[in-house]
Structures are given as structure tokens and as C-alpha cells.
C-alpha positions in Angstrom: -44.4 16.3 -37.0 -46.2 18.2 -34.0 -42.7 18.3 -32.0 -41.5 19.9 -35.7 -44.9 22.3 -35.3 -43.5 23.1 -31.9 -39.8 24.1 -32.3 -40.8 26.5 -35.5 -43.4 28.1 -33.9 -41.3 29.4 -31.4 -38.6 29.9 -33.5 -37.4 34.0 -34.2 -34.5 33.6 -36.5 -35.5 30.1 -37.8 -38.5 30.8 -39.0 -38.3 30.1 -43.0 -40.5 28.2 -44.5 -38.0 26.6 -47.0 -36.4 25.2 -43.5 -39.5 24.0 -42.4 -40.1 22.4 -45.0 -36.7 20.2 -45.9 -37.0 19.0 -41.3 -38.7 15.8 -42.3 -35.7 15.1 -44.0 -33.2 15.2 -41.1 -34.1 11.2 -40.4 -32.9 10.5 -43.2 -30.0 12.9 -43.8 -28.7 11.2 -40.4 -29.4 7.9 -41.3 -27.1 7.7 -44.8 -24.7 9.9 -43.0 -24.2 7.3 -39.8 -24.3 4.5 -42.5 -21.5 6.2 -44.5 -19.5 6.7 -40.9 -19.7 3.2 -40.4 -19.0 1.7 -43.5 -16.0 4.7 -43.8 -17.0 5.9 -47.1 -16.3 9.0 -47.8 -15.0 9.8 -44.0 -13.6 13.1 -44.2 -16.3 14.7 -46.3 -18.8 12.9 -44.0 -17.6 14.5 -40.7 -17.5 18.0 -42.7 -21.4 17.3 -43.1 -21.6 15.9 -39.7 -20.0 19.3 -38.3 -22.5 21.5 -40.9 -25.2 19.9 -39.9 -25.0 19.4 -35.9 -24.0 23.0 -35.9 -26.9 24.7 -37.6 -29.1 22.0 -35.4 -27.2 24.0 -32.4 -28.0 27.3 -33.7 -31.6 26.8 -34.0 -31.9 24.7 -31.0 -30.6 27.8 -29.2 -33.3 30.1 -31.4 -36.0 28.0 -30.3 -35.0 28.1 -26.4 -34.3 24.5 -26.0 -31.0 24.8 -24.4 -30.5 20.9 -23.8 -30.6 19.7 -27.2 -28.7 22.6 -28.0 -26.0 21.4 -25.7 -25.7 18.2 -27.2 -25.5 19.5 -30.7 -22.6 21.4 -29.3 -20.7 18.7 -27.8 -21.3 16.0 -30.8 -19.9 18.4 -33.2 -17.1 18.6 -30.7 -16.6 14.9 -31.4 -16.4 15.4 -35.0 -14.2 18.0 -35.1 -12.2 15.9 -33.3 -12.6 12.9 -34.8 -11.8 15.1 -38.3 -8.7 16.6 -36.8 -7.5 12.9 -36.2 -4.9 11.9 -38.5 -6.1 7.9 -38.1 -9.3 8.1 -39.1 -9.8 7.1 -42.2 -7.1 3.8 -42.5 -9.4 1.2 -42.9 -12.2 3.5 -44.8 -13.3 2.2 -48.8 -11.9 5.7 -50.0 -8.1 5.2 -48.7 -5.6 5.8 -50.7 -5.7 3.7 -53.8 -7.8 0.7 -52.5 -11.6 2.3 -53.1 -13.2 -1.0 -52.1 -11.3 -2.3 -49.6 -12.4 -2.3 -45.8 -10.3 -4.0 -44.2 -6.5 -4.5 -44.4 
């Protein structure tokens, strides 16, 4: 909570309390979605959160100066745009084609 304290006080564009507010969250918003990208439920709609999410991470990395983490923000939503463009992804997910339950073929 005092690194969270940290990155909003400096932050310019950021700087919304609303914002502030829902950052305790992010744990957990990761956790479910690493679950979900693990068990493949839900793949595609997963990585299109994944992309949402590490992107506004990069932007207000950037707004807060901390050009590092912004960096890696960048690059893993690299990796899930590419892992979204893939056409393979999703074979052995629960939500392919008409087997919802099935992980493994």
C-alpha cells in the first residue's frame, strides 16, 4: 500500500481517486486472470483483458516516471497480442468448439 501511496503521488495524468481506489484490486484481477490462462477458460476474452489491462498499467507506469516497469508492461502485452493473434491457442481450452468442459483431447 505505501509503494501504491508512491506511484499516485507522483502521478499527473493518473491521479483519480476512483483509480486509486480500485489498485488494491490488481492482485487479484491478475490472479483469476493467470488462473483462467491456465486452465484456458475463456482464452480469447482473457488475453483481450490481459492486453486492456497491461496497457493502461504501461500508460501510467509512463505517467508516474517509472520507465522500467513501464517497459515490461509493454513487452508482456506484446506477448499477448501475440499469443491472441495465434490461431492455436485455444485447442485444448474448456470453451472450444462444442466440448465446454473438456481440457484435454
Amino acid at each position: 500500500m505505501d509503494r501504491l501511496d508512491v506511484y499516485f503521488g507522483s502521478a499527473k495524468v493518473f491521479n483519480i481517486e476512483l483509480i486509486e481506489a480500485l489498485a488494491p484490486l490488481v492482485p487479484f484481477e491478475e490472479f483469476v486472470i493467470g488462473m483462467f490462462l491456465i486452465l484456458g477458460i475463456f482464452t480469447k476474452e482473457v488475453l483481450i483483458a490481459t492486453i486492456t489491462l497491461f496497457t493502461f498499467f504501461m500508460l501510467f507506469f509512463l505517467d508516474v516516471n517509472y520507465w522500467f516497469l513501464a517497459s515490461i508492461y509493454c513487452i508482456l502485452s506484446f506477448v499477448a497480442i501475440v499469443l491472441l493473434k495465434n490461431s492455436h491457442y485455444d485447442i485444448n481450452s474448456m470453451s472450444y468448439n462444442k466440448e465446454p468442459y473438456r481440457v484435454i483431447k
